[in-house]
MMTF fields as JSON, N, C-alpha, C and O atoms, coordinates in Angstrom:
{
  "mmtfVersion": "1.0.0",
  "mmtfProducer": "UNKNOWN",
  "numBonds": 295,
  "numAtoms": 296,
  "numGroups": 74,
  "numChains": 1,
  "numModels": 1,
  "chainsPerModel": [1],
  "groupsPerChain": [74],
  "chainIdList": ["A"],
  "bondAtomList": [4, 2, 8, 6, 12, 10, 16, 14, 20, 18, 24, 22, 28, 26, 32, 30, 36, 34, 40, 38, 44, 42, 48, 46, 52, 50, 56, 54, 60, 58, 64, 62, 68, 66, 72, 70, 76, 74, 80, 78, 84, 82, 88, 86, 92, 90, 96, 94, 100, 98, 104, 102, 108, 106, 112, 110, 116, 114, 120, 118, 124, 122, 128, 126, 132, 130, 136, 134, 140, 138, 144, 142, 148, 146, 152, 150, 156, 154, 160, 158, 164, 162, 168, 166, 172, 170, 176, 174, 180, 178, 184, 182, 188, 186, 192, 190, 196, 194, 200, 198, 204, 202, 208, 206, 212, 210, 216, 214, 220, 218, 224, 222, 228, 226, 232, 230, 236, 234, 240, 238, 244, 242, 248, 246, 252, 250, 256, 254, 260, 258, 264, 262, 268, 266, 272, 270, 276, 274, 280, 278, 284, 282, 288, 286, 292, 290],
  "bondOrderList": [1, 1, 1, 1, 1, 1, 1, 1, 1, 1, 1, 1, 1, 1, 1, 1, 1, 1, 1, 1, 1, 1, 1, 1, 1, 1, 1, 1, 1, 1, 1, 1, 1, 1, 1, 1, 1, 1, 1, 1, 1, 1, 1, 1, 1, 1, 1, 1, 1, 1, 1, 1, 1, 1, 1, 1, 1, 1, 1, 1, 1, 1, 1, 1, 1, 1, 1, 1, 1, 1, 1, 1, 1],
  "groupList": [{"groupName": "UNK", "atomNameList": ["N", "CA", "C", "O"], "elementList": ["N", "C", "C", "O"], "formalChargeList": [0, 0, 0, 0], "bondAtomList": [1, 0, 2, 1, 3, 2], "bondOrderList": [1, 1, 2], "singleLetterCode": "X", "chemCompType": "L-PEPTIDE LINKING"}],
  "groupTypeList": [0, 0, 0, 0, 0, 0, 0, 0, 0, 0, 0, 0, 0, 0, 0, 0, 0, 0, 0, 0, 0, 0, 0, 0, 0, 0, 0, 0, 0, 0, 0, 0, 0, 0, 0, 0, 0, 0, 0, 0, 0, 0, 0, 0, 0, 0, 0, 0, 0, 0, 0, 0, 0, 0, 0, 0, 0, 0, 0, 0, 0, 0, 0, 0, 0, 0, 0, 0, 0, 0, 0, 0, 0, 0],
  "groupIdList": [1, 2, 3, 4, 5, 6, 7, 8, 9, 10, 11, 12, 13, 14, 15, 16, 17, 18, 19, 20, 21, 22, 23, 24, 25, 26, 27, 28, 29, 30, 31, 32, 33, 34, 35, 36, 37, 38, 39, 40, 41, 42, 43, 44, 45, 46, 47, 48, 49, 50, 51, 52, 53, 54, 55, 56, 57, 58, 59, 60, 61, 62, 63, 64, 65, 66, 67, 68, 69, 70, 71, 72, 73, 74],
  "secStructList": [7, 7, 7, 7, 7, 7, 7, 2, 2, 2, 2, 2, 2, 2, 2, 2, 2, 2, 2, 2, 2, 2, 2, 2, 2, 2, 2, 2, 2, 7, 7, 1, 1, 7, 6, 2, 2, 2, 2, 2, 2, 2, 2, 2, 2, 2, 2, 2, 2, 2, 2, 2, 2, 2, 2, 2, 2, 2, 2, 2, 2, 6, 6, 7, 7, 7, 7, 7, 7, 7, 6, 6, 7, 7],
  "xCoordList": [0.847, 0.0, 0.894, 1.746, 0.648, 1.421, 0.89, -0.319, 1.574, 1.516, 1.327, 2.069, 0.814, 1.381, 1.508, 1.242, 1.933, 2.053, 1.262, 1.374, 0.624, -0.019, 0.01, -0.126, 0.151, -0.089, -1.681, -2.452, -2.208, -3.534, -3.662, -4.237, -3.155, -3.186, -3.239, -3.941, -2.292, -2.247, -3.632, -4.165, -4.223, -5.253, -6.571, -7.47, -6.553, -7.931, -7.712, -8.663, -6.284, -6.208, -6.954, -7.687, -6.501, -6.923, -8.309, -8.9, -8.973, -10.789, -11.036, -11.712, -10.418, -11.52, -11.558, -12.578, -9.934, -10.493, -10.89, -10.771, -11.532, -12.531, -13.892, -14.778, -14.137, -15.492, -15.425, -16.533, -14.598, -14.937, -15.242, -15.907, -14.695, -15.255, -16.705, -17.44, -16.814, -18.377, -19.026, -19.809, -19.15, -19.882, -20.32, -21.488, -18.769, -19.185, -19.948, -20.659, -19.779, -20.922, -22.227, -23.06, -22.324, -23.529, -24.215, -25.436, -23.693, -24.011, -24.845, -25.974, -23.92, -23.961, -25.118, -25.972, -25.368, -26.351, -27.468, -28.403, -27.548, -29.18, -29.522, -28.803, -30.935, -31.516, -32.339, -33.541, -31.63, -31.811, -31.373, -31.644, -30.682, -30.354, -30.277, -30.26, -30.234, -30.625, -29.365, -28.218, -29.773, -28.809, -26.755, -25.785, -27.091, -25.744, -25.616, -24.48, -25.885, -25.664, -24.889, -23.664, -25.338, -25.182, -23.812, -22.849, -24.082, -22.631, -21.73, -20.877, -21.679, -20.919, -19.928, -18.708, -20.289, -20.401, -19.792, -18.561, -20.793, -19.868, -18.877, -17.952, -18.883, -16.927, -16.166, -15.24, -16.563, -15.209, -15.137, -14.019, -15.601, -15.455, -14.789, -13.769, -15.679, -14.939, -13.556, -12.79, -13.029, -11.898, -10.956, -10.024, -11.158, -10.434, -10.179, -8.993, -10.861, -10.984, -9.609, -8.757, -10.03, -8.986, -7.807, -6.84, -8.162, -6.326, -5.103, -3.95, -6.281, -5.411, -5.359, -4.351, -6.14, -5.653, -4.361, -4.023, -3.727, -2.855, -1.718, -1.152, -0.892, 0.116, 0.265, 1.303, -0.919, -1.233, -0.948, -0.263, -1.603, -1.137, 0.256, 0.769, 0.803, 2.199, 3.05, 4.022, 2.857, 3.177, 2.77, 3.654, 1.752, 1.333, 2.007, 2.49, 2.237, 3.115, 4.481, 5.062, 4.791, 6.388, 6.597, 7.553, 5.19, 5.545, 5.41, 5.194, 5.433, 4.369, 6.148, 7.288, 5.577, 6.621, 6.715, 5.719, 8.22, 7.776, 6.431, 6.086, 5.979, 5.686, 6.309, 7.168, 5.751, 6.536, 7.176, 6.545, 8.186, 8.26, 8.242, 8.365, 8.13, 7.871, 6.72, 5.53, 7.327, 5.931, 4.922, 4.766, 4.028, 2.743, 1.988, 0.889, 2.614, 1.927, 1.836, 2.856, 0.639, 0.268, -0.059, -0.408],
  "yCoordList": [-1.169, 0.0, 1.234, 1.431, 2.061, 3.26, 4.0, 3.799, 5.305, 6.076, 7.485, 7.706, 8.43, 9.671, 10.428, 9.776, 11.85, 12.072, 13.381, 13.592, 14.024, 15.241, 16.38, 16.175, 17.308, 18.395, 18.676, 18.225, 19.627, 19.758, 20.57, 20.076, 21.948, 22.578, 22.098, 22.454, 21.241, 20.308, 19.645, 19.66, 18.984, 18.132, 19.181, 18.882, 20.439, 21.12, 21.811, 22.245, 21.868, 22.509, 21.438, 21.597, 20.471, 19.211, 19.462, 19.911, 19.195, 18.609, 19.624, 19.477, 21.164, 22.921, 22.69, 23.004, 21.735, 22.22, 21.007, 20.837, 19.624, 18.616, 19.501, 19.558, 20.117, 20.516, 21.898, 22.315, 22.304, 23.597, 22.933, 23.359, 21.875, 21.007, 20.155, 19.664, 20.176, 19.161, 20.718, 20.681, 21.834, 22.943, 23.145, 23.135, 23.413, 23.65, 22.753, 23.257, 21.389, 20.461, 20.838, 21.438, 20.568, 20.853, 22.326, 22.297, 23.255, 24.535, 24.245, 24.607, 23.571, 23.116, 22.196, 22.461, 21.413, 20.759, 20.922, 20.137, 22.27, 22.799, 23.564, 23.866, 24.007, 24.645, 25.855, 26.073, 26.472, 27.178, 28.54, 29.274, 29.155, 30.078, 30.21, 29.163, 31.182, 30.729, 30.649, 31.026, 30.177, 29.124, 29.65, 29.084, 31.065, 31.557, 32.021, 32.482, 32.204, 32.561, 30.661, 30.618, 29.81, 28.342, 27.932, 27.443, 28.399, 27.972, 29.365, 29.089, 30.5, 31.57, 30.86, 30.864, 30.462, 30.188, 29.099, 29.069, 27.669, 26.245, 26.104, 25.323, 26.801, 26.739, 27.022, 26.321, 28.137, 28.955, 27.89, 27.405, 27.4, 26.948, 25.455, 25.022, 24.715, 23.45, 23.847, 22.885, 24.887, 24.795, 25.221, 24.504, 26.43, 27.047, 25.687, 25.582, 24.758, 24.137, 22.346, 21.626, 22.425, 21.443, 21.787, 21.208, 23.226, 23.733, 23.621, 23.205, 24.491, 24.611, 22.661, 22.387, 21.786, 20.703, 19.976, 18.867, 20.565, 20.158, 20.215, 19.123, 21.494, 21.484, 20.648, 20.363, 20.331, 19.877, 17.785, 16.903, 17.757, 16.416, 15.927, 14.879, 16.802, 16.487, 16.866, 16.137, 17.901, 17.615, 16.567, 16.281, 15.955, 14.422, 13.533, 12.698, 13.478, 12.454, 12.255, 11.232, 13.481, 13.709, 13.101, 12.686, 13.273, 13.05, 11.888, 11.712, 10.54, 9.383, 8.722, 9.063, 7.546, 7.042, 5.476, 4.843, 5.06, 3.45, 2.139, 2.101, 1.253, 0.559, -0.332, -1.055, -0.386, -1.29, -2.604, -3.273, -2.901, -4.478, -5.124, -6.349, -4.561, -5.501, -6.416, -6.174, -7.54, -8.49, -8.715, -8.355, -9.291, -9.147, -7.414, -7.022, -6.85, -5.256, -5.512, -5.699, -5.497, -5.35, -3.691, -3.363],
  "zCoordList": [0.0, 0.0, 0.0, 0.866, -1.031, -0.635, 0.166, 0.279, 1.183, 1.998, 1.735, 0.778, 2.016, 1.55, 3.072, 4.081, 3.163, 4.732, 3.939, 2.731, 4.672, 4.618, 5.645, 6.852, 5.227, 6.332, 6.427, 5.579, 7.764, 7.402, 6.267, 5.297, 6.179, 4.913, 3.305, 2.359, 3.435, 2.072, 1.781, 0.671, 3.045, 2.796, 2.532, 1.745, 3.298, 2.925, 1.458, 0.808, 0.985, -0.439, -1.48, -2.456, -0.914, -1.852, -1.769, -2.751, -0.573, -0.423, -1.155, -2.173, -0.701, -1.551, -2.647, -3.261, -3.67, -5.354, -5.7, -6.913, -4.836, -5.315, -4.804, -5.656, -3.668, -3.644, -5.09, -5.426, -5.588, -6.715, -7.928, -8.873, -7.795, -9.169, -8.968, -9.825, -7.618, -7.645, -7.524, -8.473, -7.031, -7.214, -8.626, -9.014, -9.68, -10.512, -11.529, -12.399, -11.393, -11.76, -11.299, -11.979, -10.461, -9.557, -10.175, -10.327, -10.439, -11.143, -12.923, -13.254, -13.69, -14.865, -14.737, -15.584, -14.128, -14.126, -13.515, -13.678, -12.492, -11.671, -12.644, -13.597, -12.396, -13.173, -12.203, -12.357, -11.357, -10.67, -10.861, -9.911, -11.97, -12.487, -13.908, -14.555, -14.447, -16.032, -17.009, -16.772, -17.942, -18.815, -18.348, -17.844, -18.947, -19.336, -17.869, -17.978, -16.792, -15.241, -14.99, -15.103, -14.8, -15.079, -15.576, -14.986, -17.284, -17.363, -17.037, -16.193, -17.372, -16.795, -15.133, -15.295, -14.089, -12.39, -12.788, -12.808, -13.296, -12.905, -14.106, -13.882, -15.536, -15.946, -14.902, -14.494, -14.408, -13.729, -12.848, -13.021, -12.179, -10.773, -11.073, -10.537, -12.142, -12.541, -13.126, -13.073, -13.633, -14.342, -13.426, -13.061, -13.005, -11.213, -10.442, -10.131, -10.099, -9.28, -10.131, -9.61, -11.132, -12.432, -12.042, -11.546, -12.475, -12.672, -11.699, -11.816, -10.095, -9.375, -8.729, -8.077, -8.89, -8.483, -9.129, -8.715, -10.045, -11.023, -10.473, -10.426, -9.823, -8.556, -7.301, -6.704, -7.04, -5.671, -6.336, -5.817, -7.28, -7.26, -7.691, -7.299, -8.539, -8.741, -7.589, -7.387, -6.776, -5.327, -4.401, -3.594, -4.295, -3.881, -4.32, -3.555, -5.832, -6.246, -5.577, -5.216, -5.526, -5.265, -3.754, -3.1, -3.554, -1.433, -1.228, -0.03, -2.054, -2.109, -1.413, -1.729, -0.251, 0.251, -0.703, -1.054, -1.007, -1.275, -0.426, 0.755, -1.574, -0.329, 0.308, -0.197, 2.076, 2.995, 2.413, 1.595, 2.755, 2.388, 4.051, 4.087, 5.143, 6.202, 6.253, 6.053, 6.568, 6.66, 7.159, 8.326, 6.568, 7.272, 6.637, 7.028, 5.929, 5.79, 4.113, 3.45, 3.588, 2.279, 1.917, 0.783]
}
C-alpha cells in the first residue's frame, strides 16, 4: 500500500479544489439560475478548481513514500 504524509493545509487545499469542481458540476447541471448565469459560475469553478488541483497532485506524487516491504503489511 502506498503512503502519503499530509499536512492539514495540504489536505484542505486538496478537499476545496474537489469541492470547486463538484460545485461547478452541480451549477452546470441545476436549473436554478438561467442558462448563461449556469454555465458563466460552474466553468469557472470546474476549471479554477482542475487547474489549481494540477500542482497539488504532482506535489502528492512527489511526497508518495515506497511501499513497505515488512511483513505481514500489504
Amino acid at each position: 500500500m502506498k503512503t502519503f504524509h499530509l499536512t492539514i493545509p495540504e489536505l484542505g487545499m486538496i478537499v476545496g479544489t474537489r469541492a470547486m469542481i463538484g460545485a461547478g458540476i452541480a451549477f452546470l447541471l441545476s436549473g436554478h439560475l438561467s442558462l448563461d448565469q449556469r454555465k458563466a459560475v460552474g466553468w469557472t469553478l470546474f476549471l479554477v478548481g482542475a487547474v489549481s488541483s494540477l500542482p497539488l497532485g504532482f506535489e502528492l506524487l512527489a511526497k508518495r513514500d515506497e511501499p513497505s516491504l515488512a511483513p505481514g503489511r500489504d
